[in-house]
C-alpha distance (Angstrom), angle and dihedral (degrees) to the residues before:
residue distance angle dihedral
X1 . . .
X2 3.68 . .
X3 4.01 126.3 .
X4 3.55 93.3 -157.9
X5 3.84 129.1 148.4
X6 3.64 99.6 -73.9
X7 4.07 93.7 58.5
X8 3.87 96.8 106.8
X9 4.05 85.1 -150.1
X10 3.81 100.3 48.8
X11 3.89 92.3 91.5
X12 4.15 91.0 51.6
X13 4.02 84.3 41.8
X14 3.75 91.5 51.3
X15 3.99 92.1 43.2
X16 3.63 91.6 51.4
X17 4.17 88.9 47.4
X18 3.94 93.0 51.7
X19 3.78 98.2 46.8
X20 4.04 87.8 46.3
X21 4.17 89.0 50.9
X22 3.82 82.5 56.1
X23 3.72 87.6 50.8
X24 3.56 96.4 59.3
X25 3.65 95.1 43.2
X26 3.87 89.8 54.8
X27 4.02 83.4 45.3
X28 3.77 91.5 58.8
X29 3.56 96.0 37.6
X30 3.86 84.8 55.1
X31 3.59 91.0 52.1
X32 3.65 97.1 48.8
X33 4.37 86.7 52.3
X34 3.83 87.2 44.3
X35 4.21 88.7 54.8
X36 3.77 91.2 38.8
X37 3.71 96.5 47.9
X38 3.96 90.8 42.9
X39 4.03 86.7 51.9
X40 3.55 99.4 51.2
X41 3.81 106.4 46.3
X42 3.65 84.1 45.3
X43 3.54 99.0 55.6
X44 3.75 95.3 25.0
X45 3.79 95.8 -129.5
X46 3.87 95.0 147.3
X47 3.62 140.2 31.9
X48 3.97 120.0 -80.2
X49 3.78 93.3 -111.1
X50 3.58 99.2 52.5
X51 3.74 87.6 55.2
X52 3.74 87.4 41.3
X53 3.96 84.8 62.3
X54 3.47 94.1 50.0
X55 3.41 94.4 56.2
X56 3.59 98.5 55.3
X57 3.75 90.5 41.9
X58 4.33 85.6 52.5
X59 3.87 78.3 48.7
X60 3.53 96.9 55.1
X61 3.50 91.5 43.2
X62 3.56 92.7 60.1
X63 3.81 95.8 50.4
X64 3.64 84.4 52.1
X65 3.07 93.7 62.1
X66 3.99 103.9 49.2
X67 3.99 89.8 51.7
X68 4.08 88.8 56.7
X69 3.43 88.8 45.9
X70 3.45 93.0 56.0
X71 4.10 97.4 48.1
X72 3.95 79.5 40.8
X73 4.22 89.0 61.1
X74 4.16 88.8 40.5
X75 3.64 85.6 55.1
X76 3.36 98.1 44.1
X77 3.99 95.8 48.1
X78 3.86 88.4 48.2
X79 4.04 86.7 56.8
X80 3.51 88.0 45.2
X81 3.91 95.4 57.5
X82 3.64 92.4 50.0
X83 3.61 97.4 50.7
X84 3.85 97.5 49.2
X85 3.73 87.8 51.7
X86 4.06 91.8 53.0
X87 3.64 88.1 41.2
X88 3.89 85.7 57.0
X89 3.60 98.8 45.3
X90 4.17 88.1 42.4
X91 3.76 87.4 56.9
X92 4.31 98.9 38.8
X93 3.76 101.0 29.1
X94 4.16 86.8 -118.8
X95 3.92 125.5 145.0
X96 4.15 102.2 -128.6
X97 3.66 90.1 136.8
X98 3.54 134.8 68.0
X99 3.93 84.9 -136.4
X100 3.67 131.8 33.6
X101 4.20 113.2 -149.4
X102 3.80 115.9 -125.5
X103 4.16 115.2 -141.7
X104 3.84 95.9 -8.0
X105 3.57 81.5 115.3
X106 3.71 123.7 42.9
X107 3.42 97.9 -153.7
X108 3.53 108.5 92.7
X109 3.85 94.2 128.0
X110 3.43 99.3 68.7
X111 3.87 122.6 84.6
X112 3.63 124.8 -105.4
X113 3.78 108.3 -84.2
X114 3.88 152.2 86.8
X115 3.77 88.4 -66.9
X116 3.97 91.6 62.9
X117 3.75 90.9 41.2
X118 3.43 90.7 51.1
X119 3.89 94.1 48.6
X120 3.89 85.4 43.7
X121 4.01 87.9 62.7
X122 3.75 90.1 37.0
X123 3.82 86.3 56.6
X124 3.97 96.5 42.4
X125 4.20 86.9 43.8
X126 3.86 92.3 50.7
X127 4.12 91.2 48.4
X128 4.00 92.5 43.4
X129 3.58 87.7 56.5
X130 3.79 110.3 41.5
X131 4.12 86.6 47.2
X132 3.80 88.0 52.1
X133 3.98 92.5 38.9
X134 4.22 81.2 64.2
X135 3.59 103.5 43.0
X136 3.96 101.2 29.7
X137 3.91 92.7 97.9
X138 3.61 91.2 42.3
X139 3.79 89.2 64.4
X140 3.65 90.1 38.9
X141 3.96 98.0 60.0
X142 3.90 84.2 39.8
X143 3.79 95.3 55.5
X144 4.20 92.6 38.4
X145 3.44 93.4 54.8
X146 3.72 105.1 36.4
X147 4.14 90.3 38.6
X148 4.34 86.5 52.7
X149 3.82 89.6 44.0
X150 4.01 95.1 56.1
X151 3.71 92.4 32.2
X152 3.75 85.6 58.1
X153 3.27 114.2 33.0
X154 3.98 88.7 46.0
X155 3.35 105.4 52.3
X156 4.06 92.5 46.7
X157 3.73 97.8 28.4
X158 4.30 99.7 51.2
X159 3.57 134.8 65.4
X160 3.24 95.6 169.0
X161 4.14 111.3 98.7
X162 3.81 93.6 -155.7
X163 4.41 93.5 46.5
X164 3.75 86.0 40.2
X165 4.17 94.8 55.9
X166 3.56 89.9 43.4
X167 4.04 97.8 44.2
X168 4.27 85.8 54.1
X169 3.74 93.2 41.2
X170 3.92 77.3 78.3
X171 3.92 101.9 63.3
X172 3.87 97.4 39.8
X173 3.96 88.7 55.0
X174 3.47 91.4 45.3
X175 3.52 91.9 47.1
X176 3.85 91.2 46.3
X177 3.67 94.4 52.0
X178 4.05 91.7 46.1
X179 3.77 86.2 51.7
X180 3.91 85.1 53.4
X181 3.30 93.9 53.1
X182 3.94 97.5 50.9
X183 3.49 86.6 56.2
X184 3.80 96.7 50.1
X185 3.56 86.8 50.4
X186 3.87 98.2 45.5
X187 3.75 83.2 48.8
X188 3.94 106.4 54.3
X189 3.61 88.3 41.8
X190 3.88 91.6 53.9
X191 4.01 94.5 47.5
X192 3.68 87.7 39.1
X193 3.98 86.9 58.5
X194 3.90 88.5 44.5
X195 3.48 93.8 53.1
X196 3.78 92.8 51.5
X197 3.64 85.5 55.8
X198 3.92 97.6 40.9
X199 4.09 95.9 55.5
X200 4.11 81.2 36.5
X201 3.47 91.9 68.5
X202 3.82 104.4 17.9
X203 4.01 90.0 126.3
X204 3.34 88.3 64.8
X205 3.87 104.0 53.7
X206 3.44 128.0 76.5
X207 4.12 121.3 -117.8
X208 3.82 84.6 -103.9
X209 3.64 98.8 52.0
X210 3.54 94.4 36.9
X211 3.37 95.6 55.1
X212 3.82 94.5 44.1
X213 4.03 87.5 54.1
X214 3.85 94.0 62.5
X215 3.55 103.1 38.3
X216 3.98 85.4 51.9
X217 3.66 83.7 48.4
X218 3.68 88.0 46.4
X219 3.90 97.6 59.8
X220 3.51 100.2 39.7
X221 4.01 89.3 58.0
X222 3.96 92.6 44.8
X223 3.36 91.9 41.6
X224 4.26 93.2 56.6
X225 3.57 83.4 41.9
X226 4.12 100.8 58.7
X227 3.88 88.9 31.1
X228 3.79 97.8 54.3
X229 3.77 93.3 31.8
X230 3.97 93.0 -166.0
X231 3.55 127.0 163.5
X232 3.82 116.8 -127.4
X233 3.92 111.7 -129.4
X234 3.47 113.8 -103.0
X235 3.67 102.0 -154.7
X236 3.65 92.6 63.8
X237 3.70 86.9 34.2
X238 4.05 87.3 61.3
X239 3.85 87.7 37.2
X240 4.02 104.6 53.3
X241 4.12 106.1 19.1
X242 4.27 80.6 92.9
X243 3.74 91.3 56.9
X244 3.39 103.2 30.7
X245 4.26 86.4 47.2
X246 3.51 74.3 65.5
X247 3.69 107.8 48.7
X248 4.06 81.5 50.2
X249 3.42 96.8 50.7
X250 4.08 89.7 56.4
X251 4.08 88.8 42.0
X252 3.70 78.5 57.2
X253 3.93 98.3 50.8
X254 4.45 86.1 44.7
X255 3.22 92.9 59.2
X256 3.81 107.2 31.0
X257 3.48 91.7 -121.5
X258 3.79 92.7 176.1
């Protein structure tokens, strides 16, 4: 799969990416004002007012970083749209988009049909779920530490109601979107499996039941996807889609996906 100029939902993709890079920096940077604030009422190193300010600066921070997230999911959503209606007219040979992608699919040999949608979604299943297989545990020691830090750090550091809702609003949406993630990950790697097993024993099944077993297929992946709305890192994105091009490319010769 490549995301290259002609995807008509890279530039929404990439939007989405950017604004979410500048929601982990603000998500550090809160982190780093949470610890500092904790440290010096606790130890009393500064006056009560300049602690006071960064408090209210942490606070800001954190609304910050809901409203991005928000304009991040819009964006995401929108990119979403687009893409299901190229994957549809990459699989059926319609026009539902305004423009067609060229080689984000590598499919182009099979005819027009359910089979090559359904090798379309086993090819976007397999790719969600060997980029999340990489950078899963990265997000989990990310989410641990950061979600133990507010949790922490808020409830003994802040007497303040309104500072103290705010400061554990952090953790729970971390926690929510790691939860998310598992999911998305459980879930490509379960319709991945299916797949394997559907184009295993496609001589066997009838058009009917064929068909039935990749549009089921079909929802259950696009439905994880829209639910969970998670953004796929792009690092490891950039650094595996050469080998695991590959590794599709011989999943394709297995199971004469042609």
């Amino acid at each position: 799969m490549k995301m290259n100029d002609t995807v008509p939902f890279k530039s929404d993709f990439k939007r989405a990416k950017q604004l979410d890079k500048w929601n982990n920096f603000f998500l550090y940077a809160s982190t780093i004002l949470l610890i500092a604030g904790f440290a010096l009422k606790k130890f009393s190193i500064i006056n009560e007012n300049f602690v006071s300010n960064i408090e209210t600066a942490n606070a800001v921070l954190i609304v910050v970083i809901f409203v991005l997230g928000i304009f991040v999911d819009l964006i995401y959503r929108n990119a979403e749209t687009l893409r299901r209606l190229d994957l549809i007219d990459n699989s059926f040979g319609t026009r539902l988009s305004e423009k067609k992608s060229k080689d984000y699919y590598t499919n182009d040999d099979i005819r027009y049909g359910y089979k090559k949608v359904g090798v379309n979604n086993f090819e976007s299943a397999f790719f969600t779920y060997r980029i999340l297989k990489d950078s899963i545990n990265k997000e989990r020691v990310k989410v641990g530490i950061i979600a133990i830090l507010f949790f922490i750090l808020a409830v003994y550091g802040y007497d303040k109601v309104f500072i103290l809702v705010l400061q554990l609003s952090i953790p729970f949406s971390l926690i929510s979107r790691l939860y998310k993630t598992e999911v998305l990950y459980c879930g490509s790697k379960s319709v991945f499996d299916n797949y394997r097993s559907i184009f295993d024993k496609a001589a066997e099944l009838n058009e009917i039941k064929f068909h039935a077993e990749i549009v089921k297929n079909l929802l259950v992946y696009e439905s994880n996807l829209a639910w969970s709305s998670i953004l796929l890192d792009d690092k490891i994105y950039h650094k595996m889609n050469e080998s695991i091009s590959k590794e599709w490319d011989e999943i394709k010769i297995e199971y004469g996906l042609n």
